[in-house]
DSSP file (Angstrom, degrees, kcal/mol; ACC not computed):
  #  RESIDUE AA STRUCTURE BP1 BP2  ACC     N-H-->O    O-->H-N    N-H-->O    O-->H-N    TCO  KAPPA ALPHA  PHI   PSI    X-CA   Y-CA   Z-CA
    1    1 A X              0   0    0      0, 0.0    67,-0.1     0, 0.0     3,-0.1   0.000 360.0 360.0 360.0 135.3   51.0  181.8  -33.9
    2    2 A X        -     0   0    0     65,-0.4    67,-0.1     1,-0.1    66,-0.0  -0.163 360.0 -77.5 -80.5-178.2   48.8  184.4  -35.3
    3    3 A X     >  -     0   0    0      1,-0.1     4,-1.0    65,-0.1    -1,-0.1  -0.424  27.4-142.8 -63.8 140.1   46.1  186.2  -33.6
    4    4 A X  H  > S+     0   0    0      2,-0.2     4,-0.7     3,-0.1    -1,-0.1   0.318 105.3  67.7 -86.3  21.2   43.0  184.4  -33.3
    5    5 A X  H  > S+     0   0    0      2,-0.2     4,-1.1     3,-0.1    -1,-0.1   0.629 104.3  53.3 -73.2 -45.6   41.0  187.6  -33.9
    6    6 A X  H >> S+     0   0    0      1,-0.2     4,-2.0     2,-0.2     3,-1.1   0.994 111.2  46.3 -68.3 -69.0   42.9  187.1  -37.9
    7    7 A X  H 3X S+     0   0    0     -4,-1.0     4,-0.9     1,-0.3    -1,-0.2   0.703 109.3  45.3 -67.5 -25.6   41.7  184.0  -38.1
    8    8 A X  H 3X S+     0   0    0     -4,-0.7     4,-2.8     2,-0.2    -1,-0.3   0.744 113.4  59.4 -44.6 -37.8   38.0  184.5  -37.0
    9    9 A X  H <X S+     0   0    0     -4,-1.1     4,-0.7    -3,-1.1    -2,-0.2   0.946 109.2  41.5 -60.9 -58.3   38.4  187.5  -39.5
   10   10 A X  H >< S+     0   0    0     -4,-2.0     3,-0.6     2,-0.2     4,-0.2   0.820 112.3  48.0 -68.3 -28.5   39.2  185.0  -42.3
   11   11 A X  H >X S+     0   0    0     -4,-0.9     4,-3.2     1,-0.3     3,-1.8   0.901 112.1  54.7-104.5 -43.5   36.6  182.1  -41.6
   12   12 A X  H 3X S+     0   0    0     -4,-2.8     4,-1.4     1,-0.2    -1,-0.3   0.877 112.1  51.5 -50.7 -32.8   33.7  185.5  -41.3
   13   13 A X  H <X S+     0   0    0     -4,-0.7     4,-0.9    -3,-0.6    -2,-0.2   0.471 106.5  50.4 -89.0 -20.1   35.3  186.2  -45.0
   14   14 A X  H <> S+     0   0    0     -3,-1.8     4,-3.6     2,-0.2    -1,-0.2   0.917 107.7  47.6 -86.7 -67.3   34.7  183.0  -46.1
   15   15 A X  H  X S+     0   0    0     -4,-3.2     4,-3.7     2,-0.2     5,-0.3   0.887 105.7  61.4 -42.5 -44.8   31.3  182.8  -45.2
   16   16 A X  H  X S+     0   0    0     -4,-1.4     4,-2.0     1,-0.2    -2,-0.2   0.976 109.1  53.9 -41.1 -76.8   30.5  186.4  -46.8
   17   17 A X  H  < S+     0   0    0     -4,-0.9    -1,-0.2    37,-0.4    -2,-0.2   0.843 103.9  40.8 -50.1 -61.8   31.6  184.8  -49.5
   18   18 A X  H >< S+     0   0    0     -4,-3.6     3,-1.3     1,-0.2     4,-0.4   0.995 110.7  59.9 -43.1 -61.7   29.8  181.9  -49.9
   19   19 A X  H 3< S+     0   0    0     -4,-3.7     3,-0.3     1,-0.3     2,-0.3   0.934 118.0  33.2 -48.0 -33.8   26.4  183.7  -48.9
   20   20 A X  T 3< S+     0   0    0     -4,-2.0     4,-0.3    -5,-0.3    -1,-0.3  -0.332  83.6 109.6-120.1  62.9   26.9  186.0  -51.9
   21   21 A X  S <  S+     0   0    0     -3,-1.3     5,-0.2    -2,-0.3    -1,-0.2   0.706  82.4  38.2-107.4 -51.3   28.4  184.1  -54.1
   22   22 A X  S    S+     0   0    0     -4,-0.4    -2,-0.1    -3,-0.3    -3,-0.1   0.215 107.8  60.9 -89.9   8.3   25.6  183.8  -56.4
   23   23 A X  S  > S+     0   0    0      2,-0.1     4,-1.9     3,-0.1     5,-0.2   0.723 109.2  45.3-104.4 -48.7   24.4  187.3  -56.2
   24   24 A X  T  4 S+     0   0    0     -4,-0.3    -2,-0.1     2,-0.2    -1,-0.1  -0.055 108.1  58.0 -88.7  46.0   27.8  188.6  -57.5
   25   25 A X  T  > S+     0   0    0     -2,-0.1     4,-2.7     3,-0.1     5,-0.4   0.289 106.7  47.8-125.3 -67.3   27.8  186.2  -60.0
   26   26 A X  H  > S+     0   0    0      2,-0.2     4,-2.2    -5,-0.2    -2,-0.2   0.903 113.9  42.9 -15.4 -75.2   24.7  187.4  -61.2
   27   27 A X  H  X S+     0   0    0     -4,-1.9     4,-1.6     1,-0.3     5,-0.3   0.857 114.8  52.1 -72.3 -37.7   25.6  191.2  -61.3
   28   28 A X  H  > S+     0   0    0      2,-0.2     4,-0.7    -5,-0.2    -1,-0.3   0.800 106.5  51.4 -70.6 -40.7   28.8  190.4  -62.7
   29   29 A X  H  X S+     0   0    0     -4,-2.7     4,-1.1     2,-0.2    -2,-0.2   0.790 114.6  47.6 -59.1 -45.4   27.1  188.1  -65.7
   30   30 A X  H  < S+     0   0    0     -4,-2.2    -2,-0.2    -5,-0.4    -1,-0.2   0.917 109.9  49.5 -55.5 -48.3   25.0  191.3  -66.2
   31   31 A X  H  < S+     0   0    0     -4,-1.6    -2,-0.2     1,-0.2    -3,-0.2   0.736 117.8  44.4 -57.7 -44.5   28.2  193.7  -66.1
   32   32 A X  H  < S+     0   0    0     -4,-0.7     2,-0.3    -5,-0.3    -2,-0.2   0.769  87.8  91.8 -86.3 -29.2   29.8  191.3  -68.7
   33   33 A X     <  -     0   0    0     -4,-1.1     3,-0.4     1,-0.1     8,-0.1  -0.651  64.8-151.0 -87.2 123.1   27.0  190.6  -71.2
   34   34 A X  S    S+     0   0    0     -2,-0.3    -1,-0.1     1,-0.2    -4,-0.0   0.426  95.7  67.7 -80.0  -6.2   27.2  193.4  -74.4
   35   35 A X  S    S+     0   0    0      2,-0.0    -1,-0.2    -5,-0.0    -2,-0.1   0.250  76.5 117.9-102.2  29.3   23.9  193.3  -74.8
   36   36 A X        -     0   0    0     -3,-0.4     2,-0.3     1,-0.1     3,-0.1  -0.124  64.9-116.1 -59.9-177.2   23.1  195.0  -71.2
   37   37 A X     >  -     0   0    0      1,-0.0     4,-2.0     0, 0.0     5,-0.2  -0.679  16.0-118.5 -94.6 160.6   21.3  198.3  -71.3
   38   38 A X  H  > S+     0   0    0     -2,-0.3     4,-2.2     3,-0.2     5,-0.4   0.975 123.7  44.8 -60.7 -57.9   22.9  201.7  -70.0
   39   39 A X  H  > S+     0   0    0      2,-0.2     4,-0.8     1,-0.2    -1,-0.2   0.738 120.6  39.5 -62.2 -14.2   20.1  201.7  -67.5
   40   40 A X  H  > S+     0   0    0      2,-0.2     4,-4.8     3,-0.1     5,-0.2   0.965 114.2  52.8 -79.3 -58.2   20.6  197.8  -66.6
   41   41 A X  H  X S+     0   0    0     -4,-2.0     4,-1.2     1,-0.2     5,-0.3   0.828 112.0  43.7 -63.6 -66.5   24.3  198.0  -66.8
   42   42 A X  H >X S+     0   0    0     -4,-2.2     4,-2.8     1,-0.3     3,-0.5   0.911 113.1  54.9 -56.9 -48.4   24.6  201.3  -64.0
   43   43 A X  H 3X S+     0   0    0     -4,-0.8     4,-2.1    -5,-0.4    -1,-0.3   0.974 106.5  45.2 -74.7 -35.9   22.2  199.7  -61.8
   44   44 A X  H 3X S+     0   0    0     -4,-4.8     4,-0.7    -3,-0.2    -1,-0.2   0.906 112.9  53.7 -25.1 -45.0   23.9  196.4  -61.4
   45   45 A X  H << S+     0   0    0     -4,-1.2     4,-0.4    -3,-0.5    -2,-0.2   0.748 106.6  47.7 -82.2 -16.1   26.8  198.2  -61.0
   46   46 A X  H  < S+     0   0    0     -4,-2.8    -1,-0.2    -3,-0.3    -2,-0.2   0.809 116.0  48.9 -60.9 -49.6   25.2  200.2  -58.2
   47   47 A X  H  X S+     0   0    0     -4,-2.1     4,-0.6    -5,-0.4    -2,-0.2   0.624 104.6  56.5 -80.0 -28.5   23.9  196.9  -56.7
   48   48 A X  T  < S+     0   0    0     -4,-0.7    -1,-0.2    -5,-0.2    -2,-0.2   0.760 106.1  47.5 -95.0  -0.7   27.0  195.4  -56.9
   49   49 A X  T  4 S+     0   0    0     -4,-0.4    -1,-0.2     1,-0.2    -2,-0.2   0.417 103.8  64.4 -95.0   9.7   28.9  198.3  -54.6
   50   50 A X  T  4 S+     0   0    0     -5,-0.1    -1,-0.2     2,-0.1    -2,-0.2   0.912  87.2  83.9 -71.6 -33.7   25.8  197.9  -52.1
   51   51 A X  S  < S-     0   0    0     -4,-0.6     2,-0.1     1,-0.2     5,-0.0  -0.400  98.1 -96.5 -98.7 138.4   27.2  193.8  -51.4
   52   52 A X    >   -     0   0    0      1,-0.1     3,-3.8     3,-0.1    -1,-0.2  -0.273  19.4-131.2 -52.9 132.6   30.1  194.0  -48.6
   53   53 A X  G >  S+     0   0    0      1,-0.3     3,-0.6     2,-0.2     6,-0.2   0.532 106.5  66.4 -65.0  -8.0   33.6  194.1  -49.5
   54   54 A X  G 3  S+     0   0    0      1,-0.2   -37,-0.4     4,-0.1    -1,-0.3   0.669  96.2  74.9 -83.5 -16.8   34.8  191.3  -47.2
   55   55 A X  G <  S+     0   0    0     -3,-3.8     2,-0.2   -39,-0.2    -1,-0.2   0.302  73.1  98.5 -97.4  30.1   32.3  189.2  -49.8
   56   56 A X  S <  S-     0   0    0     -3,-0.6     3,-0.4     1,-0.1   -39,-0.2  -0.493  80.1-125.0 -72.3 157.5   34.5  189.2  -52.4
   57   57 A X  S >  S+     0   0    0      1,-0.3     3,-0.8    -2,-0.2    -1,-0.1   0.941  98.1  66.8 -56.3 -47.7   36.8  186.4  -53.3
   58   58 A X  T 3  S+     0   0    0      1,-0.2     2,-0.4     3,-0.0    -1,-0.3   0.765  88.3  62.9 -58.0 -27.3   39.9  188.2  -53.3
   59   59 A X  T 3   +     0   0    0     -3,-0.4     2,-0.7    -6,-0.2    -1,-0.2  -0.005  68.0 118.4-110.5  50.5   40.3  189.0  -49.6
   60   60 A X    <   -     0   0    0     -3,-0.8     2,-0.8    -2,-0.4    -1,-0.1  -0.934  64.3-130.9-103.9 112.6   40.5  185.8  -48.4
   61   61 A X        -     0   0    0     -2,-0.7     2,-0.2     1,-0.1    -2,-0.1  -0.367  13.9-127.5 -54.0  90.7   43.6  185.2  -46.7
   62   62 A X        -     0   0    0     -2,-0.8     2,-0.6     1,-0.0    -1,-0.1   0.026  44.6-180.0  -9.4  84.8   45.6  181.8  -47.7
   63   63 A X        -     0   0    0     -2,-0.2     6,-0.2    10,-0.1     5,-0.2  -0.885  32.2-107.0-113.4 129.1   46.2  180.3  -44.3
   64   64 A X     >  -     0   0    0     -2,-0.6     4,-1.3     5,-0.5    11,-0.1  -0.030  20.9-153.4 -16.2 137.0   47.8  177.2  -42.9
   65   65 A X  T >4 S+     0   0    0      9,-0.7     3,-0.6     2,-0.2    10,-0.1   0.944  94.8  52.7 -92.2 -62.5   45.4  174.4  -41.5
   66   66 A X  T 34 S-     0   0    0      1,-0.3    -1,-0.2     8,-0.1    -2,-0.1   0.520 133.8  -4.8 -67.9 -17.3   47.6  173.4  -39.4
   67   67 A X  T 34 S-     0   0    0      2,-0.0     2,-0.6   -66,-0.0   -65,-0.4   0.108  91.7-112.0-145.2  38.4   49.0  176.6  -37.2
   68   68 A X    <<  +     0   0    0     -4,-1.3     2,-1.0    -3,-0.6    -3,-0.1   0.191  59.4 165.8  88.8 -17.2   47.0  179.4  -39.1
   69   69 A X        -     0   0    0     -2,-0.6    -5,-0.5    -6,-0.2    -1,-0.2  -0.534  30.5-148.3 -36.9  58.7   50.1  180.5  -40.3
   70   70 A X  S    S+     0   0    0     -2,-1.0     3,-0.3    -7,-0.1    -1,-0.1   0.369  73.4  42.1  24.1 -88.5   49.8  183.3  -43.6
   71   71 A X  S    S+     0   0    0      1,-0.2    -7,-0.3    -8,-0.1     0, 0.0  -0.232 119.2  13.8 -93.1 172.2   52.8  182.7  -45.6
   72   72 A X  S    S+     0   0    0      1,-0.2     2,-0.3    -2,-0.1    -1,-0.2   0.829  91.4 164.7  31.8  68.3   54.4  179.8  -46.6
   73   73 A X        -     0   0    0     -3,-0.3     2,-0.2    -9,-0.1    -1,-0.2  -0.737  37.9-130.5-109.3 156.6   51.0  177.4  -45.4
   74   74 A X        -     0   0    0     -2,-0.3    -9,-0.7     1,-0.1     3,-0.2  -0.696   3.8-153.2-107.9 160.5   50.0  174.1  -46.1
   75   75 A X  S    S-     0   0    0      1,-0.5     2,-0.4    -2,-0.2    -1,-0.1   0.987  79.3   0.0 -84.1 -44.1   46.4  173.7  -47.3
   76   76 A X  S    S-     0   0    0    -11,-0.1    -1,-0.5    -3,-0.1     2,-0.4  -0.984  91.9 -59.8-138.8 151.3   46.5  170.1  -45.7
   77   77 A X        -     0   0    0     -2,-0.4     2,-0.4    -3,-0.2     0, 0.0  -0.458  30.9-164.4-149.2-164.4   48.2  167.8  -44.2
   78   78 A X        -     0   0    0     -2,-0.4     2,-0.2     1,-0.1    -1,-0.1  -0.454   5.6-161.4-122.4 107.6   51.0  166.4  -45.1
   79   79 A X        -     0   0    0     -2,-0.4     2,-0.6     1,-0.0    -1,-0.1  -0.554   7.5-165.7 -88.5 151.0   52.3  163.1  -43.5
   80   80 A X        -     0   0    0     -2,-0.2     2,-0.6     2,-0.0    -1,-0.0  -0.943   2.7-158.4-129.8 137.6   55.7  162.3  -43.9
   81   81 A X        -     0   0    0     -2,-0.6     2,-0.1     2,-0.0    -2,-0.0  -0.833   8.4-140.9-131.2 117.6   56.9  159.0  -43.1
   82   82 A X        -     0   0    0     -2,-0.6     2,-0.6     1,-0.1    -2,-0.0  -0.238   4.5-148.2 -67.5 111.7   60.3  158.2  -42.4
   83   83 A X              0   0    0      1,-0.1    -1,-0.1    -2,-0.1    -2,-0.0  -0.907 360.0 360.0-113.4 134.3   61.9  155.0  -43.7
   84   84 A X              0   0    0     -2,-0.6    -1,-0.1     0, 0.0    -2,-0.0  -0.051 360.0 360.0-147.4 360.0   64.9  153.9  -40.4
């Protein structure tokens, strides 16, 4: 069983994400678009290293539902039924 400290860790990570989900979608749409300004483009980019790093997408851990597990998890699950 993992820590539950990790797994409080992920679920805070999760939320971050969701709350700024549309704020770095935003800055990122800005970032991306060729018709940005010099002045636009730095300060997006300024704005977008203000927003916490746990509220990015990428560092949300893949975990088992069922024991929390890391690696080799299942997302849901999976009944298996035995024909005897």
């Amino acid at each position: 069983m993992p820590k539950t400290s990790a797994i409080e860790r992920n679920k805070k990570r999760i939320r971050l994400v969701a709350k700024h989900a549309a704020k770095r979608a935003e800055l990122k749409a800005t970032l991306a678009n060729p018709a940005t300004t010099d002045t636009e483009f730095f300060a997006a980019q300024k704005k977008l290293a203000k927003l916490p790093k746990n509220s990015s997408k990428v560092r949300i851990r893949n975990r088992c539902s069922l024991s929390g597990r890391p690696r080799a998890f299942i997302v849901t699950p999976i009944r298996v039924e035995l024909d005897r």
